[in-house]
C-alpha positions, 0 to 999 in steps of 0.5 A, a space after each residue: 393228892 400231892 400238895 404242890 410247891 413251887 416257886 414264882 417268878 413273877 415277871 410282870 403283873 398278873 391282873 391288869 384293868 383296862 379302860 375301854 371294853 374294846 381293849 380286849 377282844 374274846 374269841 375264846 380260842 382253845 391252846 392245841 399244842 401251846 408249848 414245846 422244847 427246841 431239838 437241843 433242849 435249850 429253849 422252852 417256847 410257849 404260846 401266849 395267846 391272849 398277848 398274841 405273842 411267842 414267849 421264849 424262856 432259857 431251860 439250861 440251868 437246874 431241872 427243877 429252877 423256873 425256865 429263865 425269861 429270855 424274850 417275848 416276839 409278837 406273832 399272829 391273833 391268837 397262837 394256839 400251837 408252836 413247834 421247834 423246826 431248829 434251835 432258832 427256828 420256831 413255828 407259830 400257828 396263830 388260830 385267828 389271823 390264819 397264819 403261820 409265823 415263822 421266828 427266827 430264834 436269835 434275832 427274836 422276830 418274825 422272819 416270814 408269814 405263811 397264810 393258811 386256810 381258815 382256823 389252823 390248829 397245829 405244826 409238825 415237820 416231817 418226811 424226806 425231804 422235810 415238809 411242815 404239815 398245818 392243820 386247818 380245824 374250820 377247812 377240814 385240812 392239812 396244808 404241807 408247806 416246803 420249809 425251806 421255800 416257804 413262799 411257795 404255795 402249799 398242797 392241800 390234804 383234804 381230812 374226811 372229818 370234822 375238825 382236824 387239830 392235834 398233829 404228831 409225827 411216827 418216829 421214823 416221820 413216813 406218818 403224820 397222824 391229825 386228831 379229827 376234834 369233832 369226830 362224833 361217836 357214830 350217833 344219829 338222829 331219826 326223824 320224828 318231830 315233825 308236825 306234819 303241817 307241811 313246813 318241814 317235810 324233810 327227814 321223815 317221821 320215821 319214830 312214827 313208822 309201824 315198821 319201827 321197833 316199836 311200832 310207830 309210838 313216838 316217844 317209844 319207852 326207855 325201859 322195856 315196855 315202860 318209862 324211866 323215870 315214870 312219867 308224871 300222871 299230870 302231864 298231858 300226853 308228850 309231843 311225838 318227837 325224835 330219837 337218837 340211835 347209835 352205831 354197835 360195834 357190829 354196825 347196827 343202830 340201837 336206841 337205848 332201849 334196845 330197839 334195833 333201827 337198822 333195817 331203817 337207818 342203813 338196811 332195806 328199808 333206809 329210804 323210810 328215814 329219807 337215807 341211802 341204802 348203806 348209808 354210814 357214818 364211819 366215825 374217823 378220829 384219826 387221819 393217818 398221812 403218808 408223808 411221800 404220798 400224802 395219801 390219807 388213811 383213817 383210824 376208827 371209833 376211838 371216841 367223840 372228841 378227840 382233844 391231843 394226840 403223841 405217839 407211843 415212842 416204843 409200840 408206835 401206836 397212837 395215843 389219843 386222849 379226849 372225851 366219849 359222850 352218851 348222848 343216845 341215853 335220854 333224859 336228864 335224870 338218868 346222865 346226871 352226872 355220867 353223861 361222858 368218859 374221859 378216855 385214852 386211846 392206844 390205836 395201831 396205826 394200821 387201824 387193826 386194833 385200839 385200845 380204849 381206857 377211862 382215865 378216871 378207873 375210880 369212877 363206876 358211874 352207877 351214881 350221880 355223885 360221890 363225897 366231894 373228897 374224892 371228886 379230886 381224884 377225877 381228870 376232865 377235858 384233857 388237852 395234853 399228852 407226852 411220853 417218856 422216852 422209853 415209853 413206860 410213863 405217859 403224862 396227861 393235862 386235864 384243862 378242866 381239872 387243873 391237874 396231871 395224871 400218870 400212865 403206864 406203858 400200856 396207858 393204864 393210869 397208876 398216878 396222879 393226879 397232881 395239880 398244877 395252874 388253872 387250865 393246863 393246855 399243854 406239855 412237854 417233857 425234857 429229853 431226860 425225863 427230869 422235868 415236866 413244862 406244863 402250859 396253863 392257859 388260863 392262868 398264863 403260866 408255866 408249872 415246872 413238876 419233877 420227880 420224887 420217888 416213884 411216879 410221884 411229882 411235885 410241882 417245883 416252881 410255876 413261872 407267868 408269862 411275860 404279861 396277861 391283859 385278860 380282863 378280870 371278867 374272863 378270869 374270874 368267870 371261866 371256872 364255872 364253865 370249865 372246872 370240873 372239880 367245883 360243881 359235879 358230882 363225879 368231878 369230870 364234866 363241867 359245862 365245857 364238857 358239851 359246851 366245849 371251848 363255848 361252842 359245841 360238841 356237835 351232837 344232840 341230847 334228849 334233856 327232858 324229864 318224863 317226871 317233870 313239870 309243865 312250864 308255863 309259856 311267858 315268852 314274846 310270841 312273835 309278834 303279829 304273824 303267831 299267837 299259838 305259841 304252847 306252854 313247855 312240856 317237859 319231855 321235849 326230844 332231842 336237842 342240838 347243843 348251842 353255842 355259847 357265843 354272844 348268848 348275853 343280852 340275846 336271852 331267852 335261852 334254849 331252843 324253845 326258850 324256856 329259860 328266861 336268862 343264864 340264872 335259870 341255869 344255876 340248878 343245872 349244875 346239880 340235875 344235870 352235872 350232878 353238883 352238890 347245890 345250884 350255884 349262888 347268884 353271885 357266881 351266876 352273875 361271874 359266869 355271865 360276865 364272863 360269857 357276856 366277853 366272847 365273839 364269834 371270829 372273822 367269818 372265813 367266807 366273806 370278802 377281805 373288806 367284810 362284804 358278802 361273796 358274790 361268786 362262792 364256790 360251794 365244795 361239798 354241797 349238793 342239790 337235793 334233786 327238787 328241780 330236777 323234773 324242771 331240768 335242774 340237777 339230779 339228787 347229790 350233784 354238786 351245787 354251783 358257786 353261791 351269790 350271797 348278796 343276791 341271797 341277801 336281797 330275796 331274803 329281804 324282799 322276797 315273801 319267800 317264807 310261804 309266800 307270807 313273809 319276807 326271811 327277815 320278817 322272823 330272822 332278823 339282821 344281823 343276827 338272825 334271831 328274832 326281835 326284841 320287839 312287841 307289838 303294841 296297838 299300832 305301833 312296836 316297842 321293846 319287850 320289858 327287860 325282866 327281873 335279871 336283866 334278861 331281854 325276850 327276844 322273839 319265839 314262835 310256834 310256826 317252824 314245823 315242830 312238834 314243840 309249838 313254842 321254838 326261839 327263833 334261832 340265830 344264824 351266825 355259825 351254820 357254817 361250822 355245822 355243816 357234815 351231815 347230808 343224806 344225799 351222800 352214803 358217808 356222813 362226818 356227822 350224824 347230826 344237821 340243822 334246826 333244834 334236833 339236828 334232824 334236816 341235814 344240809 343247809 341246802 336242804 333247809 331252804 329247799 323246804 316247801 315253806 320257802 319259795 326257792 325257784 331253782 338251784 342257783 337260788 338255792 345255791 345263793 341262799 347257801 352262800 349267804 348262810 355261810 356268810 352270815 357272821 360279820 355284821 355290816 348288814 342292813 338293819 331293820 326299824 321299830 314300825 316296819 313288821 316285815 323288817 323288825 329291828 333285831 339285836 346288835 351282833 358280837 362277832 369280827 370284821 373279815 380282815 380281823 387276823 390279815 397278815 403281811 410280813 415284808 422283807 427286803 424283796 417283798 415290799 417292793 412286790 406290787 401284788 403286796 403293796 396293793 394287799 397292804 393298801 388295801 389293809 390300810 384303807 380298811 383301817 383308816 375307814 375304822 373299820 379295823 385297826 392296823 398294827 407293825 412289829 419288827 425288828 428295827 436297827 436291831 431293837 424291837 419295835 412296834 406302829 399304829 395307824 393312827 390315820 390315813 397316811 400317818 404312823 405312830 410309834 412306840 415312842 412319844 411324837 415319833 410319827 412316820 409316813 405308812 409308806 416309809 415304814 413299810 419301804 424301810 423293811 428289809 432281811 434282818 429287818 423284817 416288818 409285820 403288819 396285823 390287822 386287829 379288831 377295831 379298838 385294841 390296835 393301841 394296846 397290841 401296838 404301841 402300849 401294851 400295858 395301856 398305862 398311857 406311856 409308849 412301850 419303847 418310851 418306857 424301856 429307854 427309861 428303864 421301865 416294864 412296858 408289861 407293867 402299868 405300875 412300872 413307867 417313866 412318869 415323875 421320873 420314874 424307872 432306871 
């Protein structure tokens, strides 16, 4: 380990209190490929995502100076990617507002606003004639757009996988290669955890076949004949419950007891686990694009998560770093602390070869922990990759380790590591090799690191971005989810390593622990409709990973809800990450400050003004085929488009769960958990806060489960599980829908015989709804109504939140333009949303809010304007950005930045920092 030295230049404050929680919106977006060089080496760009800007710094002076600060440009909601198309051209990509900002590198502004499909990740340019090929990671697509005509609509590449964010281009640009991000790793589930009371009767319980391995024990051993750990003679017998299996090298399907399913699973006898015959996952980590043809090819089975990608600059082989779960390993005790690799790829872009290697060689795995010393030696969560220009030393960031590594040509690691700021997203390496710019996203900084002798660097200065308004909660609590050096025992996983991003990896862990403990149930049973909820068994089957979204105040935790609040997960920082000790429960108290902040984003299916779609055309769902003797569609047909707002009206007044209840009688709105409510003699009232602050919302024991005590769940990013359906021979995930992932589509779940669905178009309107269901501005229940409990307040966006519009000289006159910027304003003057500008404005930057129905303030004191005059004065070199922002944060990311009370452009007339809330004109300050 190298000890870093640098130098700091500090360009604004870094740590800024603001008053008013909604200053500051979380959505937790990860950086994709945050920082680049421009062709001619001149310019470092670098995305500042909680600023929502584009920072521009001067690289032409000494390799190992600090970049020099030259200008910072507003872009979109969250820039997660930048590419350089010319020395004053940059590209934006903006995560959140679904769009592309096109910068024009000499005037400091945003020239145009390409919109996209829902969530891009990244840019490049490649291809005769040059075209920009945009990932979009929620739509599962690449858009190619004309640089040149960027007006022009864009052609849709659709990607057969989960999730496509990192690009990079071969080097004679004919290929343009897409790390699929939620690959998975050719792991499935099998279905046995159903009680067989017919309210789930879909997958099968195929653990339970006699034609299995094991002949139909359910849970079958883990070792031989035997259990590992043994299980507790205390225990009453387990729940018979699912099983994963994953994909050989062969084809076949294996638990990780040897126990060949094939013949179930993908064989003769697939119909047995409620699968086609041949059915597959054929596990695609890279998508492969002729950029004459934009036909799509497919590189195969390199790992679960692939987080960057750069091409081998001599071999042409594609180089992906990212992590590999072992999540077909069942119970806690046996992954505790190894329960993932960190790995590098060097695939052939034929697909005919791959190469993989852990990035941690030190690590043998064969023990949960090692002396702390050594835990720094570890890389984790790796974000970045870059080569050298001749291929023998490639540099990969570790987000979670706060550290580089050093690889050889043929990608064994032979250096490093050496640590850099908090949270390296991002890196680039000069075009002679003298400097490496590393981005550290959460410490909004850049580290400079240069070469000593041999492949030995030193960090030479570290420079701040321009400003950070990051509260002090998300800076001081990320660590604990993120650092994988504090709290593992091998020191490369941490929380995000399942928990990726605060979401999830898409996959299904068995936790449980045959030698654990019974865990008495002490719950809200949902009230009047259940009273047989169970106490917690410790060996309790597989389990989809969560969300970590908006989990604060909606406490239990876990899918059965056998933690009471985030302090009952301080031990997991040893049993299952292998830590030294459970963290304090001051450090608990940070974690959860910090999770309390995040937001589910914008849902992409809900209409502009945030109301539920009424024609939602549904392009890859299909009919599960349970009207078809009634004349309905066949099996796997295409389902029609989704009105959700009838959807919305059955599931309120509908009895459609067992002709019994209504939907929302258990799935509350908005969220879709169940209440907080308990019910006392005639009347209901909140369930006591506990000890820590935790609330109780509602668990029950009637969803079908052998788990008799399930928490209801919420239903707020379905959407971004969808993949899995056994109508089709190829699946992008192995894994669907309830606690196990075990029911594969979301049409299927509401087909299950519990719900009375009456024919297709029912079924397609409840998935339209499903889809839709973020966004809140759902009616909400009452105290004394037990069909329609009142149910929690949901953290998540307005539809609109991220809207763009750039206007021009030609443009502002459009009138499909000044309709959609109406329509904007009208939003924003209900409250629903704020609205901002920025521009360029007789050749000074400038910034607006929309402060009421026709009235604009600028950025500086009393200068209001009339909405439609500032938008009619917007022109070519004088290019205005309207930005729809979340409710609350439009003063701050219009007019005053540092919220100090005095206007940016107010303070630079008088010689002030409008990035610093110390530095302002008041008593006569600045100059």
């Amino acid at each position: 380990m190298l000890t870093a030295r640098w130098t700091w230049i500090l360009l604004c404050p870094v740590a800024v209190s603001f008053a008013g929680d909604g200053a500051y919106i979380n959505f937790e977006t990860p950086q994709v490929h945050p920082i680049t060089l421009t062709p001619d080496g001149s310019r470092l760009l670098a995305v500042n995502t909680a600023d929502g800007r584009l920072e521009v710094f001067d690289v032409t002076g000494d390799g190992v100076a600090a970049p020099v600060w030259i200008a910072s440009v507003p872009v979109g909601v969250d820039p997660v990617s930048v590419r350089a198309l010319s020395k004053d051209r940059a590209w934006v990509v903006n995560h959140i507002s679904d769009t592309v900002s096109v910068v024009d590198l000499e005037a400091m502004n945003v020239v145009a606003t390409l919109r996209t499909l829902d969530e891009p990740c990244d840019v490049v340019f490649a291809g005769t004639p040059l075209r920009a090929f945009v990932s979009c990671s929620q739509a599962n697509a690449v858009q190619v757009f004309d640089p040149g005509k960027p007006e022009q609509a864009p052609v849709t590449v659709p990607i057969l996988g989960e999730d496509p964010r990192a690009l990079a281009v071969s080097a004679d640009g004919s290929k343009v290669y897409a790390a699929i991000f939620e690959s998975g790793n050719g792991t499935t589930i099998l279905g046995g955890g159903s009680s067989g009371d017919g309210t789930i009767v879909f997958p099968k319980n195929v653990v339970n076949d006699p034609l299995g391995p094991y002949g139909g024990v359910n849970p079958p051993p883990n070792r031989g004949s035997e259990f590992l750990p043994p299980i507790n003679p205390d225990l009453p017998p387990p729940p018979g419950v699912g099983l994963i299996v994953r994909k050989s090298v062969e084809g076949r399907w294996f638990d990780d007891n040897e126990g060949d399913w094939t013949e179930l699973v993908s064989g003769a006898l697939a119909d047995h686990s409620d699968r086609p015959v041949g059915w597959d996952l054929p596990d695609r980590d890279v998508a492969v694009i002729d950029t004459a043809t934009l036909e799509v090819t497919y590189l195969h089975r390199l790992m679960n998560l692939c987080m960057s990608l750069a091409v081998h600059p001599t071999t042409g082989e594609v180089t992906v770093v990212g992590t590999d779960a072992t999540n077909e390993i069942r119970f806690e005790p046996n992954i505790q602390g190894r329960f993932l690799r960190v790995n590098l790829a060097l695939a052939d872009p034929t697909g005919s070869a791959a190469t993989v290697r852990d990035l941690n060689p030190h690590l043998t795995y064969d023990k949960p922990r090692i002396a702390p010393e050594l835990r720094p030696q570890a890389i984790g969560d790796p974000r970045g990759i870059a080569w050298n220009a001749e291929g023998t030393r490639g540099y990969i960031v570790g987000k979670g380790s706060n550290n580089v590594v050093v690889v050889d040509g043929a990608g064994v690691r032979i250096a490093g590591p050496f640590v850099v700021g908090e949270g390296p997203s991002g890196v680039v390496l000069s075009e002679d090799g003298g400097a490496l710019y590393i981005l550290n996203h959460f410490e909004n900084s850049i580290s400079v690191l240069t070469r000593l002798d041999g492949d030995a660097l030193v960090e030479s200065a570290r420079t701040l971005l321009s400003f950070d308004p990051t509260p002090e909660a998300i800076r001081t609590g990320r660590k604990h989810l993120y650092d994988t050096h504090r709290n593992s025992g091998l020191g490369h996983i941490a929380c995000a390593s399942c928990h990726v991003d605060a979401r999830m990896d898409r996959l299904a862990w068995d936790l449980g622990d045959p030698a654990g403990e019974m865990k008495e149930f002490n719950q809200n049973c949902l009230p009047v409709f259940d009273n047989a909820c169970e106490d917690f068994h410790p060996m309790k089957g597989p389990m989809m990973t969560q969300t970590l979204q908006d989990i604060i105040g909606k406490e239990p935790h876990h899918w059965r809800g056998d933690r009471d609040g985030i302090e009952e997960f301080a031990g997991a920082f040893v049993q299952l990450q292998g830590g030294d000790r459970p963290l304090k429960g001051s450090d608990m108290q940070e974690f959860e400050d910090f999770l309390a902040t995040i937001h589910f984003p914008p849902n992409p299916f809900r209409n502009l003004d945030n109301s539920l779609p009424e024609d939602l055309p549904l392009p890859g769902h299909h009919a599960t085929g349970r009207f078809k003797n009634q004349g309905g569609l066949e099996e796997g047909d295409p389902l029609p488009s989704g009105n959700a707002r009838r959807a919305l009206d059955r599931y309120r007044r509908g009895l459609m769960d067992d002709g019994v209840i209504d939907c929302v009688s258990c799935h509350t709105l908005p969220t879709g958990m169940g209440s907080n409510l308990r019910r006392v003699s005639n009347r209901f009232e909140d369930f006591p806060i506990g000890p820590n602050g935790e609330k109780h919302h509602a668990v029950t024991s009637l969803d079908g489960s052998t788990n008799k005590a399930i928490k209801i769940p919420h239903l707020r990013n379905l959407y971004e599980k969808v993949g899995c359906d056994f109508t089709l021979a190829e699946n992008a995930s192995g894994f669907g829908f309830i606690h196990d992932g075990s029911v594969d589509s979301i049409a299927r779940f509401v087909d299950e015989p519990i719900f009375r669905m009456r024919n297709d178009q029912e079924v397609a309107d409840f998935v339209a709804f499903m889809l839709s269901f973020s966004g809140s501005d759902l009616p909400v229940g009452g105290n004394n109504n037990f069909r329609e409990l009142r149910g929690p307040d949901s953290q998540d966006a307005h539809a609109a939140v991220g809207v763009q519009v750039t206007l021009n000289s030609t443009n502002h006159r459009d009138l499909a333009t000044r309709q959609h910027l109406g329509q904007l304003r009208r939003l924003a003057d209900r409250g629903a949303v704020g609205l901002i500008g920025k521009g360029v404005q007789g050749g000074i930057a400038r910034g607006y809010v929309l402060v009421e129905r026709h009235q604009v303030q600028s950025d500086r004191e009393g200068e209001v304007v009339r909405f439609r005059d500032l938008a009619a004065s917007a022109a070519d070199g004088n290019e205005l950005t309207f930005t729809v922002v979340a409710s609350g944060t439009q003063t701050r990311l219009g007019v005053d930045r540092d919220l100090d009370g005095y206007l940016d452009r107010d303070e630079l007339d008088a010689g002030c920092n409008p990035a610093d809330p110390e530095s302002h004109p008041g008593d006569g300050g600045c100059r």
